[in-house]
C-alpha positions as CSV (number, residue, x, y, z in Angstrom):
1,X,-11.3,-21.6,-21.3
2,X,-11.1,-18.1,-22.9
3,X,-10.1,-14.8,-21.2
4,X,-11.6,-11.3,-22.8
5,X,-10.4,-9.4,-20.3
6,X,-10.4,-5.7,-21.2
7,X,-12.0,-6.8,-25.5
8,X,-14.5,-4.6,-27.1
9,X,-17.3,-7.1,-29.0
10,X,-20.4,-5.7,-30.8
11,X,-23.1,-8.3,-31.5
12,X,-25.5,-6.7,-33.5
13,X,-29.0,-8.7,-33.3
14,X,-27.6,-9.4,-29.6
15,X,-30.9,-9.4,-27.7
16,X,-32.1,-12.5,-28.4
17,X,-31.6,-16.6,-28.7
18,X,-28.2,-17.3,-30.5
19,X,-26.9,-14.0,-30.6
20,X,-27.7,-13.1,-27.0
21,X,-25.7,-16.0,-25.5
22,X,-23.1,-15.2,-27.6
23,X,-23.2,-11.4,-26.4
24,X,-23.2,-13.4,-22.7
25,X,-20.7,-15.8,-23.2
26,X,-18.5,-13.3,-24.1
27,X,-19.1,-11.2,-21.0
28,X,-18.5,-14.0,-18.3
29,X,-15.0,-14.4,-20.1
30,X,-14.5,-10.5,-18.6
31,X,-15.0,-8.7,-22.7
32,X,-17.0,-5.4,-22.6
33,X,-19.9,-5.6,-24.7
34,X,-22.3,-3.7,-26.8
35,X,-25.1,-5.4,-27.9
36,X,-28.0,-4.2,-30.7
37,X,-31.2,-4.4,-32.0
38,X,-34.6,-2.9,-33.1
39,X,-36.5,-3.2,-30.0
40,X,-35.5,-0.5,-27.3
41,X,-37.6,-3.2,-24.7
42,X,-34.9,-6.0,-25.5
43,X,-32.1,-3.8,-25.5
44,X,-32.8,-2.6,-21.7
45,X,-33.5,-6.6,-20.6
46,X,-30.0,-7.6,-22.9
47,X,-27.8,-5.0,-21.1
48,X,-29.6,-6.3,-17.6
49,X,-28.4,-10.1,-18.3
50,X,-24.9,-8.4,-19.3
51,X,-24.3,-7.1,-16.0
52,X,-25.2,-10.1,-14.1
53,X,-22.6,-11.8,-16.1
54,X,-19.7,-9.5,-15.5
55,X,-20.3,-6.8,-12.9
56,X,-17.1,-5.4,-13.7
57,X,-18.2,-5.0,-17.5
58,X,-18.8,-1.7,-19.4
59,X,-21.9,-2.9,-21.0
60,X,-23.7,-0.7,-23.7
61,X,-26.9,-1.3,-25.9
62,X,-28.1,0.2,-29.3
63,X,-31.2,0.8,-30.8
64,X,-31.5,0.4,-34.6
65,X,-32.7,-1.5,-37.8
66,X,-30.0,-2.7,-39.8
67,X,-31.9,-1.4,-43.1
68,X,-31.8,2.4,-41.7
69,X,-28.7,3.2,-42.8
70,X,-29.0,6.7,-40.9
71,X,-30.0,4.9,-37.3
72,X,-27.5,2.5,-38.2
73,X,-24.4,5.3,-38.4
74,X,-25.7,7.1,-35.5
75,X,-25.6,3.6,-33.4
76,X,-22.1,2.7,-34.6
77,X,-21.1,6.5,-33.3
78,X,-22.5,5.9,-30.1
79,X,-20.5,2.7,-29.8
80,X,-17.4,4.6,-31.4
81,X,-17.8,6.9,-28.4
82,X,-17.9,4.2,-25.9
83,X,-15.5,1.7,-27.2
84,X,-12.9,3.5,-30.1
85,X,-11.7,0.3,-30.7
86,X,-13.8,-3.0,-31.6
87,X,-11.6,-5.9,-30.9
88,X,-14.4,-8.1,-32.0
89,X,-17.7,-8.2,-33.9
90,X,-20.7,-10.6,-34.4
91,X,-23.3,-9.7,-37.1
92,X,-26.1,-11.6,-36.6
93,X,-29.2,-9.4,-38.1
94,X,-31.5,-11.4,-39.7
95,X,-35.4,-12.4,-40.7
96,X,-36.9,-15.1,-41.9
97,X,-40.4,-16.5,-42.3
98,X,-41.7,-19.9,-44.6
99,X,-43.1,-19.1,-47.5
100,X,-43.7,-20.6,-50.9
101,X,-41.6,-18.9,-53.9
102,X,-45.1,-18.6,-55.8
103,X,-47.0,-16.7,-53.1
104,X,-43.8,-14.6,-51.8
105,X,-44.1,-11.2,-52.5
106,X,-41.3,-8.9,-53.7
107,X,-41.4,-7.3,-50.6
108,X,-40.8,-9.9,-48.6
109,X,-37.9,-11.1,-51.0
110,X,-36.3,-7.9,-50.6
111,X,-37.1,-7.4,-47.0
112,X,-34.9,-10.5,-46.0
113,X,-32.4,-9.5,-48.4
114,X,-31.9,-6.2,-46.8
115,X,-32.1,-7.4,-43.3
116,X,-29.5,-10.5,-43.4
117,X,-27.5,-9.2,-47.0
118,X,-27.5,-5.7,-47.0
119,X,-28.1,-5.8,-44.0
120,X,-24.6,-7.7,-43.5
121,X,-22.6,-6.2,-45.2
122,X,-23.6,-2.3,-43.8
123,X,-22.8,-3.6,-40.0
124,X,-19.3,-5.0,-41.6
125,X,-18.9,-1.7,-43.6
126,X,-19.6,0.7,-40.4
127,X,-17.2,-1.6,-38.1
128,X,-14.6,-1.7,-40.4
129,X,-13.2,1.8,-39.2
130,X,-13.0,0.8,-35.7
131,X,-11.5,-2.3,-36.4
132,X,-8.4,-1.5,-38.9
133,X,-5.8,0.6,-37.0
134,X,-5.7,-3.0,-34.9
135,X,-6.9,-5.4,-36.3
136,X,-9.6,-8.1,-35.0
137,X,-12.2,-10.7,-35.9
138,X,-15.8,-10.9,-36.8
139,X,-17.9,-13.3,-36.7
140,X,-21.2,-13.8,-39.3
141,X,-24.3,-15.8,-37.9
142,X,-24.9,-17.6,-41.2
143,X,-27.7,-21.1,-41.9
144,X,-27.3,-24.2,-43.3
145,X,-30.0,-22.2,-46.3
146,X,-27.1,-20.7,-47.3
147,X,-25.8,-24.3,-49.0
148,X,-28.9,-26.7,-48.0
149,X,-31.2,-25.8,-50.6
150,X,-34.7,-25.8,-48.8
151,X,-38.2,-25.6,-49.8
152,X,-40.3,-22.2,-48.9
153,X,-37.0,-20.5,-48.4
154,X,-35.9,-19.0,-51.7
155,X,-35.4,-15.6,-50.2
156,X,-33.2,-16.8,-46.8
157,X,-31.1,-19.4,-49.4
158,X,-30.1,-16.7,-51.8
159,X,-29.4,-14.2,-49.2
160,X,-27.6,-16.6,-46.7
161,X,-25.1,-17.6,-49.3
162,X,-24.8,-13.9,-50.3
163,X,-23.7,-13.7,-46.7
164,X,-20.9,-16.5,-46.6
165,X,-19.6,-14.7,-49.8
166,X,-19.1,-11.7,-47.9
167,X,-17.7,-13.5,-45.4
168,X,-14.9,-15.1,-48.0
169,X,-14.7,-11.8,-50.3
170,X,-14.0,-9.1,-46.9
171,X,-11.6,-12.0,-45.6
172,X,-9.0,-11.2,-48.6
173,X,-9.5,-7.6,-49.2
174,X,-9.6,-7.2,-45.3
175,X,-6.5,-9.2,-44.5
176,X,-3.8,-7.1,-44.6
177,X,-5.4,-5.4,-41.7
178,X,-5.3,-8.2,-39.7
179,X,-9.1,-8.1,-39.6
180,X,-9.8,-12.0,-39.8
181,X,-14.0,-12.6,-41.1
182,X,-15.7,-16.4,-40.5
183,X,-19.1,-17.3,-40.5
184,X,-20.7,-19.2,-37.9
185,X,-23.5,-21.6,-39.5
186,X,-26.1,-23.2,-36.6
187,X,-27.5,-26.5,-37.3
188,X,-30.9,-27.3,-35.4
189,X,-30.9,-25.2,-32.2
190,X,-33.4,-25.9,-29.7
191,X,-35.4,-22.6,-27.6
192,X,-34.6,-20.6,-30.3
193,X,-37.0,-18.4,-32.7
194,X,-36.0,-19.6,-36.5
195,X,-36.1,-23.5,-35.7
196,X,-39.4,-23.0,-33.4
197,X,-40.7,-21.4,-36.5
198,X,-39.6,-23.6,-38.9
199,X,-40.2,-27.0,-36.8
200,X,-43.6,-25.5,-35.0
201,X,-44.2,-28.7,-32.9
202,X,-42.3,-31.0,-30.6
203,X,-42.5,-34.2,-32.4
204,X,-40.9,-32.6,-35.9
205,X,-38.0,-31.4,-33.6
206,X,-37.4,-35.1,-32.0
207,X,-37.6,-36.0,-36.0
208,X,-35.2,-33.3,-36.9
209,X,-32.5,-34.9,-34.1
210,X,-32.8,-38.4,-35.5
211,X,-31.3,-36.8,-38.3
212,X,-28.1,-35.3,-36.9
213,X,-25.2,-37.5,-36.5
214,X,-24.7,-36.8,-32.9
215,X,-28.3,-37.3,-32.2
216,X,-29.5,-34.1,-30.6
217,X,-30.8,-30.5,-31.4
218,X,-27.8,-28.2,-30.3
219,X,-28.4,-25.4,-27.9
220,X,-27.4,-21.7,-28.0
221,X,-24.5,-22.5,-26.3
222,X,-23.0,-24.8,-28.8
223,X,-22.8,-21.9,-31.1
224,X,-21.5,-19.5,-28.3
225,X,-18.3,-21.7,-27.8
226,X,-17.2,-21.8,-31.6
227,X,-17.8,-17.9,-31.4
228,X,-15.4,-17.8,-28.8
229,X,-12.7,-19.9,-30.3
230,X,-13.3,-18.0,-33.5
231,X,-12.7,-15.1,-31.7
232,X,-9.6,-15.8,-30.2
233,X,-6.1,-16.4,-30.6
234,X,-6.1,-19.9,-30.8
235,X,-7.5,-19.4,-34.6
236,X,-5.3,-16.5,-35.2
237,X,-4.8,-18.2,-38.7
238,X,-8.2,-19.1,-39.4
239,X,-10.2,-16.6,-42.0
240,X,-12.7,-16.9,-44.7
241,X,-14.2,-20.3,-43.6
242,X,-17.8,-21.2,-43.5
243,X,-18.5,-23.2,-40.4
244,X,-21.1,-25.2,-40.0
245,X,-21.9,-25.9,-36.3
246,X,-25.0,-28.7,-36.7
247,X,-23.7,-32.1,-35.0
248,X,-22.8,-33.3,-38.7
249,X,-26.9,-32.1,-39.6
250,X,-26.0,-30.8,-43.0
251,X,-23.8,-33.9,-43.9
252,X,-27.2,-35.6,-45.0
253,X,-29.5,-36.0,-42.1
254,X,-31.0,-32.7,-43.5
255,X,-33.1,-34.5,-46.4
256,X,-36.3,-35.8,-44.8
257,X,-36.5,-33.3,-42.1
258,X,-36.5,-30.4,-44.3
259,X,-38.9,-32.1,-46.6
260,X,-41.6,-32.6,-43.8
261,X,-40.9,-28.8,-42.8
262,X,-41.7,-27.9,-46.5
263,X,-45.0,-29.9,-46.9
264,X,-46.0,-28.7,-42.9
265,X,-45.5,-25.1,-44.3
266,X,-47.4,-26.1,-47.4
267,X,-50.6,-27.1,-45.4
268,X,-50.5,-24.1,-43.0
């Protein structure tokens, strides 16, 4: 449905789950793509799965942590190299683990603060220069914590909706360079890392999908499409807007799941 034919997109956090079929998606519909992370391993495998999808592609990978401001400059160069121009970007860092807000340490408060917060908004800040001669879009992989409020996840609620605040602050100040900003916010997605974590067994994710309106966990791909509509012209007047993509999940379903995810957690 969508043609990137000749597009530069950055996913950052592109080697894995949501991210990586985004960084895919976008390379069967013809975009060049650079994708990044921490792990050198999943980097080399991402690029692989690239080039399957588009031969014709000029597909790069990064290596660096999103905290590491100086790797994080010297990755952005490399891709400045490669690409001059980034039509698109998708920031999609983050970490996350459950934990009551009693027992978490300070570190690991601040360590999910700099990876999905800080760590946000210095991926935004080092695309910007590559982005505002032209113009383009970016796209922030966001959670429901960021407006669900949810029990042993203090530290990913406050720095979530830190992130969707970015999103809405950078969309008016970044504007006028045509650089439109929207965050993406998954509901429930099956075969991915977070919800495996925070739903550890199969019968708590059959409870979680009796909760969502359209009855079922969503996939990767779910979240893929809306980045590609995002991304495209079709919401040329779209900016600032927190979208949650969760089957109508966060409407009110969300209640008893998260509760039995909290008191799981609890007894672990």
């Amino acid at each position: 449905m969508f043609s990137y034919h000749g597009k530069n997109v950055v996913v950052v956090g592109g080697t894995s789950g949501i991210n990586l079929a985004i960084a895919v998606r976008f390379s069967q519909a013809g975009a060049n793509v650079a994708v990044a992370s921490r792990s050198a391993a999943k980097v080399d495998a991402a690029v692989e799965q690239l080039k399957q999808a588009n031969p014709r592609g000029n597909h790069l990978g990064v290596c660096f942590d999103v905290r590491d401001l100086e790797r994080l400059s010297q990755g952005f160069a490399i891709i400045a190299d490669a690409m001059e121009q980034v039509d698109i970007l998708v920031s999609g860092a983050a970490g996350n683990f459950p934990a009551p807000a009693e027992k978490l340490s300070e570190n690991g408060f601040k360590s999910v603060m700099d990876i999905d917060l800080l760590g946000s908004f210095q991926v935004l800040k080092q695309a910007y220069p590559l982005m505002n001669e032209k113009g383009g879009a970016i796209i922030q992989i966001s959670a429901p914590q960021a407006f669900v409020p949810m029990p042993m996840q203090v530290h990913v609620c406050a720095a979530k909706a830190g992130v969707d605040m970015l999103t809405k602050t950078l969309a008016i100040e970044w504007g006028p360079k045509g650089i439109r900003i929207n965050s993406i916010v998954p509901g429930p997605i099956a075969d991915t890392e977070g919800f495996n974590r925070l739903a550890p067994s199969e019968e708590l994710q059959t409870h979680v999908a009796q909760g969502v309106p359209l009855k079922r966990n969503g996939s990767c791909d779910d979240i893929a499409n809306a980045a590609l509509f995002l991304a495209s012209d079709m919401a040329s007047y779209i900016t600032g807007t927190v979208l949650p993509v969760d089957g109508g999940w966060s409407l009110g379903g969300a209640g008893s799941a998260i509760a039995e995810i909290g008191q799981l957690a609890r007894r672990s």
